[in-house]
N, CA, C and O of each residue as an XYZ file, in Angstrom:
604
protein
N     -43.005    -10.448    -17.397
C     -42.390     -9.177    -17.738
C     -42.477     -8.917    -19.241
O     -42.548     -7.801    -19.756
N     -42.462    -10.167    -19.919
C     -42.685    -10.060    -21.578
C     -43.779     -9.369    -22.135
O     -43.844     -8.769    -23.208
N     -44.761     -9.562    -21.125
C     -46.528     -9.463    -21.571
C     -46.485     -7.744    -21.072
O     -46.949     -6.822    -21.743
N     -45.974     -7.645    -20.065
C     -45.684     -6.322    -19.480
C     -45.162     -5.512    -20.503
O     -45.935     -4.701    -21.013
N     -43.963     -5.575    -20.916
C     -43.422     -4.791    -22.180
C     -43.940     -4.864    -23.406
O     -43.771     -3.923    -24.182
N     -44.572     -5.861    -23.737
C     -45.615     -5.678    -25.142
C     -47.052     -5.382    -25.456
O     -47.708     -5.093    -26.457
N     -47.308     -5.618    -23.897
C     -48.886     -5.168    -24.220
C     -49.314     -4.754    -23.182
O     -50.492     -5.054    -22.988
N     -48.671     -3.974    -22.149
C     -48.620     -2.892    -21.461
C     -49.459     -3.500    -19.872
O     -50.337     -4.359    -19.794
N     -48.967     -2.891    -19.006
C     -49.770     -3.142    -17.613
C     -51.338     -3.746    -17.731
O     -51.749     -4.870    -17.446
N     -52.026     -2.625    -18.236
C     -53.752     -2.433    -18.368
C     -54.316     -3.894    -18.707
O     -55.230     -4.522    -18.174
N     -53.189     -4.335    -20.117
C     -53.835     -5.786    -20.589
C     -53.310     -6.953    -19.540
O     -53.945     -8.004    -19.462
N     -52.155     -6.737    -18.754
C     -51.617     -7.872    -18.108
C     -52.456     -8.055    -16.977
O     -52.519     -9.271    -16.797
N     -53.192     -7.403    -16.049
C     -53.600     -7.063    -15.111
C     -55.311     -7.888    -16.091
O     -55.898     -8.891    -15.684
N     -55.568     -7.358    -16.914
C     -56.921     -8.211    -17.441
C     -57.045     -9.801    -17.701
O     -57.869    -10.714    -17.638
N     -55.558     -9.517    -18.067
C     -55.402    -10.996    -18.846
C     -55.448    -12.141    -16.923
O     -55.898    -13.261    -16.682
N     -54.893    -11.310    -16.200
C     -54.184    -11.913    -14.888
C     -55.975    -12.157    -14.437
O     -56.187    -13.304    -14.043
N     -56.753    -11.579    -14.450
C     -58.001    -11.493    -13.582
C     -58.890    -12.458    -14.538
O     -59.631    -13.178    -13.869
N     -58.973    -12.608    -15.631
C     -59.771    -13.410    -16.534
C     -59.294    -14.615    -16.091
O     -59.999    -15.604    -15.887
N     -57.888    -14.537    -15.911
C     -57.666    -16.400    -15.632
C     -58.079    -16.708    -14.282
O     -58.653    -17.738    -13.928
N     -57.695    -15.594    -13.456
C     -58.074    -15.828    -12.117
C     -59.834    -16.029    -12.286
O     -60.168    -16.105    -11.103
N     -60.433    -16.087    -12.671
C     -61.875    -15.962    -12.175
C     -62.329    -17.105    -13.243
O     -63.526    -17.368    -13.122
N     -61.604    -17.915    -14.349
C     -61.667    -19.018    -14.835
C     -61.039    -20.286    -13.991
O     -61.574    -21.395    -13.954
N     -59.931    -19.969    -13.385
C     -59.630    -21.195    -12.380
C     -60.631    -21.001    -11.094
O     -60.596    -21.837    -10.191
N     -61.251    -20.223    -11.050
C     -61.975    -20.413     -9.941
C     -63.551    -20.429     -9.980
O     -64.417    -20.215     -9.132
N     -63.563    -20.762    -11.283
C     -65.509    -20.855    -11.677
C     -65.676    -22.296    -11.902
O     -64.996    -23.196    -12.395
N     -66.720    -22.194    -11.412
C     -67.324    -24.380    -11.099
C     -67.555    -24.779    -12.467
O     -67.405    -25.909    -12.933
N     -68.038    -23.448    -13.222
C     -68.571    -23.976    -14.768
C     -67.210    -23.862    -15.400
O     -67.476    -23.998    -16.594
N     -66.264    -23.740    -15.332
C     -65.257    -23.732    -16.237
C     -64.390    -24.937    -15.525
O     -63.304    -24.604    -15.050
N     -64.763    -26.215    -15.423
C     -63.901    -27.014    -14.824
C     -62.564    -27.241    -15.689
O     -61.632    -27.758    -15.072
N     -62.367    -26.937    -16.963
C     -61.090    -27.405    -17.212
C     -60.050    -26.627    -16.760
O     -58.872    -26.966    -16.641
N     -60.555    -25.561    -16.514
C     -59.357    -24.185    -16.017
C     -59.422    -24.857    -14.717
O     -58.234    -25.161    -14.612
N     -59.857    -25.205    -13.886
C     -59.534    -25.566    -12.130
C     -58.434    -26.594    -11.998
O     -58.642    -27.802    -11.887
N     -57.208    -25.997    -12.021
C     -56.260    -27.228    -12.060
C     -55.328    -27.379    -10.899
O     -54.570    -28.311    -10.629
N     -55.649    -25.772    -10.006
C     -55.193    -25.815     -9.050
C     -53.880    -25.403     -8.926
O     -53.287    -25.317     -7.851
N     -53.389    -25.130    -10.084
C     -51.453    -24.870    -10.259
C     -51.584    -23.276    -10.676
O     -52.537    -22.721    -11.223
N     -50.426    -22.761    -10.280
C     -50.145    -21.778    -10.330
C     -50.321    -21.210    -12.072
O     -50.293    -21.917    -13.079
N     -50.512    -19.644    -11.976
C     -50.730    -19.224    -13.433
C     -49.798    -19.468    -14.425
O     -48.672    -19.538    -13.934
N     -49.817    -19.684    -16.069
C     -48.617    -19.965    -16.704
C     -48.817    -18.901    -17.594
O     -49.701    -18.762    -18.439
N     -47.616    -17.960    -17.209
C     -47.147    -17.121    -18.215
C     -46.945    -17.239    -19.536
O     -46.188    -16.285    -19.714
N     -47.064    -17.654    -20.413
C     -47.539    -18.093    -21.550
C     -48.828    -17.739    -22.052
O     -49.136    -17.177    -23.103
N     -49.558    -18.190    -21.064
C     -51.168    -18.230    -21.378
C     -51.615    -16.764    -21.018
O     -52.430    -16.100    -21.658
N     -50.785    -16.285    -19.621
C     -51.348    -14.843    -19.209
C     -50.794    -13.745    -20.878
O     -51.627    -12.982    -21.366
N     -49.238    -13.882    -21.565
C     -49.121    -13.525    -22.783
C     -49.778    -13.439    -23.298
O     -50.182    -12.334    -23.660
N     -50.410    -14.785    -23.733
C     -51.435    -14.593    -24.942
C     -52.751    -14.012    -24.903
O     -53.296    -13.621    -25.935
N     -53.342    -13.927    -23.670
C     -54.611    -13.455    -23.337
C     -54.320    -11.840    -23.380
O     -55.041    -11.076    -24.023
N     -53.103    -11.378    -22.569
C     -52.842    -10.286    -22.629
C     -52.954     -9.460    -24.328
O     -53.490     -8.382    -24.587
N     -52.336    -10.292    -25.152
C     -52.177     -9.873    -26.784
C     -53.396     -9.644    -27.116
O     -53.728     -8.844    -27.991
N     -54.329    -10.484    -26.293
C     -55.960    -10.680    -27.185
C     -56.583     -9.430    -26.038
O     -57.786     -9.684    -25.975
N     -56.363     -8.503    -25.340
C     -56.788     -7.753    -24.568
C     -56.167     -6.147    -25.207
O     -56.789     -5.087    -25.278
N     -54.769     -6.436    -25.607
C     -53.922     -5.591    -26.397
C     -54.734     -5.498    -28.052
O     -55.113     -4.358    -28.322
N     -54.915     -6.184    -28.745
C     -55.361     -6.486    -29.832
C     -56.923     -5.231    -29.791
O     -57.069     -4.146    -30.354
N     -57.694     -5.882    -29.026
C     -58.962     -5.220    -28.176
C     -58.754     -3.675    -28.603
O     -59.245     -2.945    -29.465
N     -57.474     -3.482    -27.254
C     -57.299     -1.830    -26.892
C     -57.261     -1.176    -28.282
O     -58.002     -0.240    -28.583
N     -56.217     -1.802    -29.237
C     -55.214     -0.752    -30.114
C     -55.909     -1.044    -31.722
O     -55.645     -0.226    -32.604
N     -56.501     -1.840    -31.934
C     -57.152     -2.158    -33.261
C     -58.639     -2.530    -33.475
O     -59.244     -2.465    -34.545
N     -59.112     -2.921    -32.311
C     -60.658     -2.926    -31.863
C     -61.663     -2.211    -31.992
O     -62.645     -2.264    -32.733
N     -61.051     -0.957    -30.530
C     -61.628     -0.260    -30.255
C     -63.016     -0.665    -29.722
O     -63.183     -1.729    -29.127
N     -63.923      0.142    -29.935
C     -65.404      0.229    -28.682
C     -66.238     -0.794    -30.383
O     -67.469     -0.775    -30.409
N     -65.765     -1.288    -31.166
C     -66.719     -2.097    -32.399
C     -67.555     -3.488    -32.248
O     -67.868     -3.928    -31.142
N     -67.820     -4.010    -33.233
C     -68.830     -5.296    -33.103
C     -67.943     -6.105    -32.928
O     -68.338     -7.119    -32.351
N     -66.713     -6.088    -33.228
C     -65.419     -7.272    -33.173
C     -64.998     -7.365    -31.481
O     -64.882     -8.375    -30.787
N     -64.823     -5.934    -31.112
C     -63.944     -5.743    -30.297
C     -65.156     -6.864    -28.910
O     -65.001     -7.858    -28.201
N     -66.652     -5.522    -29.323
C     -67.785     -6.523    -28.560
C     -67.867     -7.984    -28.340
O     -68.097     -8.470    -27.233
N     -67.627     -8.843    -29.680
C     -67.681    -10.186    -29.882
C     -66.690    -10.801    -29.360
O     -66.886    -11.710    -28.553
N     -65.172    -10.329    -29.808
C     -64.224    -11.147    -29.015
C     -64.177    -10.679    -27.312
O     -63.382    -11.349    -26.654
N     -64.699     -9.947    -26.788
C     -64.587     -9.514    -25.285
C     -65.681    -10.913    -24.827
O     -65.208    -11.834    -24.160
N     -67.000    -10.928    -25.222
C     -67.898    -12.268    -25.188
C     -67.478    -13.380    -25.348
O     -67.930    -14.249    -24.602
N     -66.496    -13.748    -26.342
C     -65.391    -14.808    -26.497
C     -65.089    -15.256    -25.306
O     -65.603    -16.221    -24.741
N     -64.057    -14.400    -24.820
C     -63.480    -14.026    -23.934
C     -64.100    -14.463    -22.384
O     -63.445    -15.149    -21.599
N     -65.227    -14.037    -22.142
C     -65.520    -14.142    -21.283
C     -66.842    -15.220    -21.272
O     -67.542    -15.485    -20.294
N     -66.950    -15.666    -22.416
C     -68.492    -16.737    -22.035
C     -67.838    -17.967    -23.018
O     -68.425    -18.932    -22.529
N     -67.290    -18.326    -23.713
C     -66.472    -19.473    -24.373
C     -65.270    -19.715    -23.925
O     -65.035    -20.898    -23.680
N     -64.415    -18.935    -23.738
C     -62.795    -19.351    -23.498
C     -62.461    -20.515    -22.754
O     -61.585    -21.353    -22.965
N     -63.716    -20.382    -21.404
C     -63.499    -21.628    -21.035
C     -63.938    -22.888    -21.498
O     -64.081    -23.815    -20.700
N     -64.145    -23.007    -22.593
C     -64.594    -24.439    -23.286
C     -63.461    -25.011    -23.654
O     -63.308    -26.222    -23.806
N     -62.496    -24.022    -23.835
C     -60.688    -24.570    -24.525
C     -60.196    -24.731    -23.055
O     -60.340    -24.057    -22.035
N     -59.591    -25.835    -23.342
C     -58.326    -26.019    -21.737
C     -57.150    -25.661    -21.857
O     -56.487    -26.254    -22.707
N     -56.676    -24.877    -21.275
C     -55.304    -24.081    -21.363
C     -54.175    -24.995    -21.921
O     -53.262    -24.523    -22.599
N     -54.270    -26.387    -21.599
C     -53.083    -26.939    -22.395
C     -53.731    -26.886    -24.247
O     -52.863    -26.997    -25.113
N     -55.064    -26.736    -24.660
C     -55.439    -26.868    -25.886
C     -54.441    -25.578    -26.637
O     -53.759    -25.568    -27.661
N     -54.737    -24.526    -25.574
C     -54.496    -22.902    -25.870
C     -52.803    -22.866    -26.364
O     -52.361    -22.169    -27.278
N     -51.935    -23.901    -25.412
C     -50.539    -23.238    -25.454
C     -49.848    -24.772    -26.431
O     -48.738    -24.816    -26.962
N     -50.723    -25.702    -26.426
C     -50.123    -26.278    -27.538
C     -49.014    -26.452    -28.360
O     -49.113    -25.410    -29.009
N     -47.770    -27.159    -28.921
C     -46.844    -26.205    -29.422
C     -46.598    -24.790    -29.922
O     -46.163    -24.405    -31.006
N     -47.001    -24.106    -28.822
C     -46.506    -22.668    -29.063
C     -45.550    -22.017    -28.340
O     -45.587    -20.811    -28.098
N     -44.689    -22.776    -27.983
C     -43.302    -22.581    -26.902
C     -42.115    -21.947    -27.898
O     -41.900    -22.149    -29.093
N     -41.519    -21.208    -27.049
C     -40.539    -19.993    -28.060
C     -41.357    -18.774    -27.720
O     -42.354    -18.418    -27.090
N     -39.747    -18.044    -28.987
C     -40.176    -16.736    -28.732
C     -41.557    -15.966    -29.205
O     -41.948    -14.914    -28.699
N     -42.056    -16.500    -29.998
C     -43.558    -16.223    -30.134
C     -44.996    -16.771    -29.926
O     -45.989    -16.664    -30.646
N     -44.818    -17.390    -28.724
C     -45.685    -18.565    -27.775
C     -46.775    -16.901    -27.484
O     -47.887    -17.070    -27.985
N     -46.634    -15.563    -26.856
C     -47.870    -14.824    -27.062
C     -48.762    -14.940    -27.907
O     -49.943    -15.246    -27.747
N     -48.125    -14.660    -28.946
C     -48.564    -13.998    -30.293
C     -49.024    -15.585    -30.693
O     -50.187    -15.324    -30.999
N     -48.948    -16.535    -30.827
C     -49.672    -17.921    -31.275
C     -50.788    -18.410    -30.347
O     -51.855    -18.950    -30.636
N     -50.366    -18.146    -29.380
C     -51.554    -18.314    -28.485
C     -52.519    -17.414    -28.710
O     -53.706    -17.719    -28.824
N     -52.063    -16.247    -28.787
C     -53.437    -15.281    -28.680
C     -53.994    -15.314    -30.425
O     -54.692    -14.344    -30.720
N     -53.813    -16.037    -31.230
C     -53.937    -15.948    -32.917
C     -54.708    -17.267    -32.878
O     -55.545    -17.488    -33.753
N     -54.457    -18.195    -31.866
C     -55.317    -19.413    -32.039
C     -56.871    -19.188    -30.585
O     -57.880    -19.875    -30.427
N     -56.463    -18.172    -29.952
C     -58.086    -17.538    -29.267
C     -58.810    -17.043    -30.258
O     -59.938    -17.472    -30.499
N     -58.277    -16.146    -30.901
C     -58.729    -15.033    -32.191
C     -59.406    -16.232    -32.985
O     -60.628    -16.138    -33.095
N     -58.742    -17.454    -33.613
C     -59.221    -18.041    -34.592
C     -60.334    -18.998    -34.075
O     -61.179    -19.427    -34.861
N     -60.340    -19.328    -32.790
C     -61.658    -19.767    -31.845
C     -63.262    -19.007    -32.210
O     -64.362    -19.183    -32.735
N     -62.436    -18.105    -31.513
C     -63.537    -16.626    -31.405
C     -64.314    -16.471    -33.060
O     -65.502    -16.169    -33.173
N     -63.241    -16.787    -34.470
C     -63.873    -16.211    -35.578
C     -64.589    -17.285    -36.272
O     -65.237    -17.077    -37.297
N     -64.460    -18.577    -35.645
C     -65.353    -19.889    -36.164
C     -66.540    -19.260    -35.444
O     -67.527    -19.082    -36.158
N     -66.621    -18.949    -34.372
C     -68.336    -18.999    -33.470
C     -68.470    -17.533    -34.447
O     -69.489    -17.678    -35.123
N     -67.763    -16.076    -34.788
C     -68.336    -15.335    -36.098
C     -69.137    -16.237    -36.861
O     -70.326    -16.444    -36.621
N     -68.202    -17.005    -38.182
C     -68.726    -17.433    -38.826
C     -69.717    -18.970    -38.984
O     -69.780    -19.737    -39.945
N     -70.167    -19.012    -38.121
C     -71.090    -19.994    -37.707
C     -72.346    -18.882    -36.871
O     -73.111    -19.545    -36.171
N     -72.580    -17.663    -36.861
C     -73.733    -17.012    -36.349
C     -73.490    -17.250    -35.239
O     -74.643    -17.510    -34.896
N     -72.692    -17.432    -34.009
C     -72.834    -17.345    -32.689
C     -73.226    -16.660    -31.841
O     -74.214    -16.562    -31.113
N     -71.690    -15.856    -32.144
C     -71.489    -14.178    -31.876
C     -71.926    -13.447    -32.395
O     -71.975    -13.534    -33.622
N     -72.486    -12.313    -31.694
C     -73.134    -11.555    -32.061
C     -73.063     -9.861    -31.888
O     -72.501     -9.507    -30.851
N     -73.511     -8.876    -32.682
C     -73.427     -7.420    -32.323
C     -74.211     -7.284    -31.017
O     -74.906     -8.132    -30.458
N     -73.975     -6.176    -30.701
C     -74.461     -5.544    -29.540
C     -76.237     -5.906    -29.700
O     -77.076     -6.542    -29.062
N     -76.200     -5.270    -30.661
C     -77.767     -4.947    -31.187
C     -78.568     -6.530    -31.624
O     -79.775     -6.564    -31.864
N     -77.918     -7.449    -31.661
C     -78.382     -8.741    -31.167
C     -78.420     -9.682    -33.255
O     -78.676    -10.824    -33.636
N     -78.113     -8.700    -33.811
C     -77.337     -9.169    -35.011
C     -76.030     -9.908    -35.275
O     -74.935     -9.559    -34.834
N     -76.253    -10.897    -35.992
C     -74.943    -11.826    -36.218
C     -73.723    -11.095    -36.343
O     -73.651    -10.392    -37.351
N     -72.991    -11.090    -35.762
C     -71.389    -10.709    -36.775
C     -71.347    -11.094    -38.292
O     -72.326    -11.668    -38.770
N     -70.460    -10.859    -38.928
C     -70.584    -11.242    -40.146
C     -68.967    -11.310    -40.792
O     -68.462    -11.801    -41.802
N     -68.550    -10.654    -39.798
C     -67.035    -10.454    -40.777
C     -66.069    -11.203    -39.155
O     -66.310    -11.018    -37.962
N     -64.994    -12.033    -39.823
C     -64.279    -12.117    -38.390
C     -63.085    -11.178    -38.338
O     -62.743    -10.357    -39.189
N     -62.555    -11.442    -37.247
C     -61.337    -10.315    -37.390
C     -60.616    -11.099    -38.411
O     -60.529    -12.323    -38.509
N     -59.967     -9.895    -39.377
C     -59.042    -10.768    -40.233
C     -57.128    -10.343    -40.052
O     -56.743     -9.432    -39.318
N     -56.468    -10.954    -40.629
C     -54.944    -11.095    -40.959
C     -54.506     -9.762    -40.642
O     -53.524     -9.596    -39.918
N     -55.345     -8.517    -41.269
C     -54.628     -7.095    -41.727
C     -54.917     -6.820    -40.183
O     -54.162     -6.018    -39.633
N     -55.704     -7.272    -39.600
C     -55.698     -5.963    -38.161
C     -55.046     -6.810    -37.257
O     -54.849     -6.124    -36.254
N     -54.497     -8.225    -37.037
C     -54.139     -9.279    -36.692
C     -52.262     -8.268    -36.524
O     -51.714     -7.713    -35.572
N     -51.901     -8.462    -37.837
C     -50.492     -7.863    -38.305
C     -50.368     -6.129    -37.864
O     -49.274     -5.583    -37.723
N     -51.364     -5.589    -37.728
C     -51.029     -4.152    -37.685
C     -51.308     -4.122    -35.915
O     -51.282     -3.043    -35.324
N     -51.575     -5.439    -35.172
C     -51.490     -5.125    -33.298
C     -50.021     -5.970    -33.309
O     -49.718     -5.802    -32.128
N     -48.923     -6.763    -33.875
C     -48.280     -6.963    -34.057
C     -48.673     -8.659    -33.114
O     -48.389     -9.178    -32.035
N     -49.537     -9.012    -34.444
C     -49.797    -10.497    -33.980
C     -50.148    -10.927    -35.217
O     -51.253    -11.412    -35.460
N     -49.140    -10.758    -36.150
C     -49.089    -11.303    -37.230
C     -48.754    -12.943    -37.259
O     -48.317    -13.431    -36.216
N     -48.950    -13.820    -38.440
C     -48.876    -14.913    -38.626
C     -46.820    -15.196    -38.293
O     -46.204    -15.080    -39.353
N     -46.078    -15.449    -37.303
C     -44.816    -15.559    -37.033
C     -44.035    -16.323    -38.446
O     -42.993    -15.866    -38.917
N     -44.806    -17.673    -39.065
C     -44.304    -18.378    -40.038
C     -43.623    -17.615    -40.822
O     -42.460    -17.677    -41.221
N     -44.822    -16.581    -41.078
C     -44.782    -15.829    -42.516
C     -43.647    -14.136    -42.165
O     -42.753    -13.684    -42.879
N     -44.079    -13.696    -41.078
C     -43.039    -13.068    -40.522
C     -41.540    -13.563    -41.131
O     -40.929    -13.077    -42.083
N     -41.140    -14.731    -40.232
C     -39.708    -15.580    -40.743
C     -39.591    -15.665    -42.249
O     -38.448    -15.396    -42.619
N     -40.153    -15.862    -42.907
C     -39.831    -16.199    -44.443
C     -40.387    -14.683    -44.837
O     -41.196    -15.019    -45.702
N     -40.475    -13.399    -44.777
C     -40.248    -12.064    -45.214
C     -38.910    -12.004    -44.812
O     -38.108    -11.994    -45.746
N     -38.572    -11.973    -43.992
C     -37.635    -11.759    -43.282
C     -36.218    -12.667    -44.092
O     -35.265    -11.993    -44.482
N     -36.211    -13.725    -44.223
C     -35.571    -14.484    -45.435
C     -35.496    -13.993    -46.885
O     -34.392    -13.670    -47.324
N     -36.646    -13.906    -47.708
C     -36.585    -12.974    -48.647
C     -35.804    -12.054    -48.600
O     -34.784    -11.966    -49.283
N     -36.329    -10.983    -47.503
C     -35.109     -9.481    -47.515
C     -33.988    -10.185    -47.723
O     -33.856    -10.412    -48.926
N     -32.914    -10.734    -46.909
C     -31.903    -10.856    -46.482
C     -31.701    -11.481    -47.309
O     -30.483    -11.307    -47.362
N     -32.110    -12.749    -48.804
C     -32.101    -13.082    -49.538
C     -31.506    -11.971    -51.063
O     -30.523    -12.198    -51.768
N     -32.423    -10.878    -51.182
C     -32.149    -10.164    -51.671
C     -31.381     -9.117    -51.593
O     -31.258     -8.486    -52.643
N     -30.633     -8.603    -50.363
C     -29.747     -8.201    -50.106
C     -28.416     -8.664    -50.579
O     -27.532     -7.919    -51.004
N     -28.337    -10.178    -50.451
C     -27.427    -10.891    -50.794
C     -26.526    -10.514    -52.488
O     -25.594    -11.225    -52.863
């Protein structure tokens, strides 16, 4: 219901079918675990589908991480993905450590534009913070400051 209220039906329903068709692909054996989906992971995929919709758009990023997405993701095993990222911002860390997956194969020439050219830039921090999947650490200590200076 979390993933539902933050990043709307369209992405939950993507995020829900990407996993479904990773637990059930022979080449993605680490996803076949046989256990039911973990909300956590559907969150974070959802954020990285949300991220897509609202700061993406139809671009070479949006292109590259959708390829991510769908031809690497399964190289990470879902326990790699959710890692201490338990709490209230277990989405948003999960989907910031796909993103930071996705921008090593950028900057290593992996991924690529449409047009069969390297990427060159990965997604960075500013469009990260403006889908509201900012760095949480740094979130908390703004948030200290203010209330610091209020004081």
């Amino acid at each position: 219901m979390e993933a539902y209220r933050k990043y709307n039906l369209t992405n939950v329903r993507k995020a829900i079918t990407l996993y479904d068709e990773l637990n059930e692909d022979k080449n993605a054996s680490k996803w076949m675990s046989g256990k039911d989906l973990n909300g956590g992971l559907i969150g974070g995929i959802s954020a990285v589908y949300y991220l897509i919709d609202t700061e993406l758009g139809a671009g070479d990023k949006s292109y590259g991480l959708t390829v991510y997405l769908q031809n690497y993701l399964k190289n990470s095993t879902p326990k790699s993905l959710m890692e201490d990222t338990a709490g209230v911002s277990q989405s948003v860390l999960i989907a910031r450590r796909i993103v930071g997956k996705c921008n090593a194969l950028i900057e290593n020439g992996i991924l690529k534009k449409r047009n069969g050219e390297p990427l060159k830039q990965p997604i960075g921090e500013d469009v990260l913070v403006k889908a509201g999947l900012g760095d949480p650490s740094k979130v908390k200590e703004i948030a200290v400051e203010v209330d610091e200076e209020e004081s």
